[in-house]
VMD Tcl script that draws the C-alpha trace (Angstrom):
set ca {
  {43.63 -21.97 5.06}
  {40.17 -21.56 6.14}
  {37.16 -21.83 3.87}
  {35.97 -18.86 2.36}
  {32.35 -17.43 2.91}
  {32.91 -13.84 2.20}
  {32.00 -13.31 -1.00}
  {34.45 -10.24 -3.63}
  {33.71 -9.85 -7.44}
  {36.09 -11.61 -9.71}
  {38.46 -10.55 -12.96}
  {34.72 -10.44 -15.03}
  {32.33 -7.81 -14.29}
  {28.66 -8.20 -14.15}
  {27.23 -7.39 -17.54}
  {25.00 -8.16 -20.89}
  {26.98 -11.85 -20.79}
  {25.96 -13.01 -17.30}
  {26.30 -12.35 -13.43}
  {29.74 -12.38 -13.67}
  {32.31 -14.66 -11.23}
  {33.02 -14.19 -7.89}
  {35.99 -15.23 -4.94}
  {35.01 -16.75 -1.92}
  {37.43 -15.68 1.35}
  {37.73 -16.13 4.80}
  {37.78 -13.46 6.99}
  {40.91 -12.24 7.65}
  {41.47 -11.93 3.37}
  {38.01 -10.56 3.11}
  {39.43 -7.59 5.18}
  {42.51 -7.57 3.32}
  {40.70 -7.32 -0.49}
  {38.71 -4.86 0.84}
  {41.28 -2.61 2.10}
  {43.10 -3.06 -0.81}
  {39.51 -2.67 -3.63}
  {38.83 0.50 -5.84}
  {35.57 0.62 -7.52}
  {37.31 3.55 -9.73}
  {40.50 2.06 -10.70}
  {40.56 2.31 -14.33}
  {37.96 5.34 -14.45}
  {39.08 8.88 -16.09}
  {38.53 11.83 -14.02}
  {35.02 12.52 -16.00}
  {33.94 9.25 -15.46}
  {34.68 9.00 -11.67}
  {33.23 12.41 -11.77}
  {29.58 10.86 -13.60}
  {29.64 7.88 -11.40}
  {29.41 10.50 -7.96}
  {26.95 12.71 -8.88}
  {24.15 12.83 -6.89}
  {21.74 11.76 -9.04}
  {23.52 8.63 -10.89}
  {21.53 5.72 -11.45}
  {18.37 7.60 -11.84}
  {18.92 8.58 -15.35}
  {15.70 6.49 -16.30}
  {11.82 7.59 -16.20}
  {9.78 5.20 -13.99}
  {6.34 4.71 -14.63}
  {3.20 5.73 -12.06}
  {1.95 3.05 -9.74}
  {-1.36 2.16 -10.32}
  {-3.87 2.72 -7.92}
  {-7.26 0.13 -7.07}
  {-9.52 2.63 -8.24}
  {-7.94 3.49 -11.42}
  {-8.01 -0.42 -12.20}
  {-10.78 -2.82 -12.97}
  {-9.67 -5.67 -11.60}
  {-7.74 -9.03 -12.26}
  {-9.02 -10.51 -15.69}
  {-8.88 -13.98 -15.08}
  {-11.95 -15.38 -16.52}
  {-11.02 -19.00 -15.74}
  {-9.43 -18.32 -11.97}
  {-11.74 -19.71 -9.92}
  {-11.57 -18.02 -6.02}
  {-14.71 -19.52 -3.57}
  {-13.17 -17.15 -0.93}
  {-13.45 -13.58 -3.35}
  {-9.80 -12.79 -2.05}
  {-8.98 -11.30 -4.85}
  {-11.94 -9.64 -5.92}
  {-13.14 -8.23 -2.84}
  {-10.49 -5.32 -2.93}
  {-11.60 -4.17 -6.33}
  {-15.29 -4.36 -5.42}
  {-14.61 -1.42 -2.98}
  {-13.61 0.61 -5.48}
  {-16.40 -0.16 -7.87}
  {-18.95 1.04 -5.49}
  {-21.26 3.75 -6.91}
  {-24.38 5.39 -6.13}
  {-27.46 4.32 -8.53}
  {-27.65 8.35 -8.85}
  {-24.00 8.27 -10.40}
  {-22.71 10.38 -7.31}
  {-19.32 9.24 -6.88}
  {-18.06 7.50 -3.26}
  {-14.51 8.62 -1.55}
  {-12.87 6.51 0.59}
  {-14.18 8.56 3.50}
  {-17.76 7.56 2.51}
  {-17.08 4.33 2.29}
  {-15.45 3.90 5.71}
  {-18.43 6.03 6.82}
  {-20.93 3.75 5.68}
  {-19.05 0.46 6.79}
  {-18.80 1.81 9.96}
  {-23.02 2.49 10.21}
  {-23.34 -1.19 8.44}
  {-25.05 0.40 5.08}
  {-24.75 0.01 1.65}
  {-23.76 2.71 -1.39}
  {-27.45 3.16 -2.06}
  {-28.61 4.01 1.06}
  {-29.91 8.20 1.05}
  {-30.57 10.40 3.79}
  {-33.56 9.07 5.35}
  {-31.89 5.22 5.36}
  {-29.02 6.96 7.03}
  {-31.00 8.91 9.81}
  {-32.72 5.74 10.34}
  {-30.13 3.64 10.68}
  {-28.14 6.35 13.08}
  {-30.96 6.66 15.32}
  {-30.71 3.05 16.00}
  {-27.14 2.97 16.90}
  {-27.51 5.37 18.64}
  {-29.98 4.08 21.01}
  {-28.03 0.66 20.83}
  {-24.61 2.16 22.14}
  {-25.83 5.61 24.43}
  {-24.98 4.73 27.85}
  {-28.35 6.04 28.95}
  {-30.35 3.73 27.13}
  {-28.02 0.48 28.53}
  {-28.09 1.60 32.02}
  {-24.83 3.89 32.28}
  {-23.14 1.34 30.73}
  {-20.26 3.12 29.32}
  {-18.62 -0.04 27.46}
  {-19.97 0.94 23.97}
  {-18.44 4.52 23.91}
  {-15.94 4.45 21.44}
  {-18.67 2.47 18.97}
  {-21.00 5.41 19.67}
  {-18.42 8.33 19.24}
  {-18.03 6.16 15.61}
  {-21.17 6.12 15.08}
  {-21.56 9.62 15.24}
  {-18.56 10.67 13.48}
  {-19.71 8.87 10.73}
  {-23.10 10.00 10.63}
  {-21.80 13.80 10.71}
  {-19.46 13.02 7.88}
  {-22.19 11.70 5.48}
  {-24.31 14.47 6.28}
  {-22.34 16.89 4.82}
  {-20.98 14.74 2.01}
  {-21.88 15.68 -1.31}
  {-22.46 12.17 -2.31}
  {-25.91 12.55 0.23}
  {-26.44 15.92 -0.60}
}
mol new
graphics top color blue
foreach p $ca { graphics top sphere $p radius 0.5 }
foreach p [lrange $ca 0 end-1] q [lrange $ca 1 end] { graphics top cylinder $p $q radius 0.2 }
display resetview
């Protein structure tokens, strides 16, 4: 007889007394108590009937995930983190405008990508374009064409904030 790995519940169920027991086979009876297993032996025709329905098991409500910006954060007062790992993704999602204009995710990414800050208005912005754009346009570096896809970002980003309503 060869050591059993396979493991096949036992004469005790799973249930509100513990995990239950379970028989350890080898192969070649593995294949045999499965041939031979009936989840619905024992079961009345209504019950066999409620276990195959296609929506059994999802009887219960489950709640909403949470998402960052809906949360204020971890509120451990004595955690101490010298990185800000934790942190850092909720201080994303704090971000506001001084005016009380509130920032998308768009924005955000928008104003990462020109290096500013939630404050910055229009005029910071055009500034702050201009320059990139001088830094990255191939004409300015020569024909220099390695800092295309920075500039095509650049520009993107610059056309989405001047139409957000955040800068408006």
């Amino acid at each position: 007889m060869e050591p059993g790995e396979f493991r096949a519940p036992g004469v005790s169920m799973s249930g509100f007394d513990g995990p239950g027991d379970w028989r350890w086979f080898c192969l070649d009876h593995i294949r045999a108590f499965n041939a031979g297993y009936n989840f619905f032996e024992g079961m009345t025709a209504d019950e066999i009937e409620a276990e195959q329905r296609p929506y059994a098991g999802w009887a219960r409500e489950t709640r909403a995930f949470a998402s960052a910006a809906d949360t204020a954060g971890p509120r451990w007062a004595d955690f101490i983190d010298p990185l800000d790992a934790i942190n850092a993704r909720f201080a994303e999602a704090r971000q506001v405008r001084p005016d009380g204009r509130p920032l998308n995710d768009a924005d955000r990414k928008a104003l990462k990508v020109l290096g500013l800050k939630a404050d910055a208005d229009r005029a910071i912005i055009r500034k702050r374009y201009t320059e990139l754009v001088r830094r990255y346009h191939p004409d300015r570096n020569g024909g220099d064409r390695t800092h295309e896809k920075a500039l095509q970002d650049v520009i993107s980003a610059y056309t989405h904030l001047k139409s957000a309503p955040a800068f408006a």
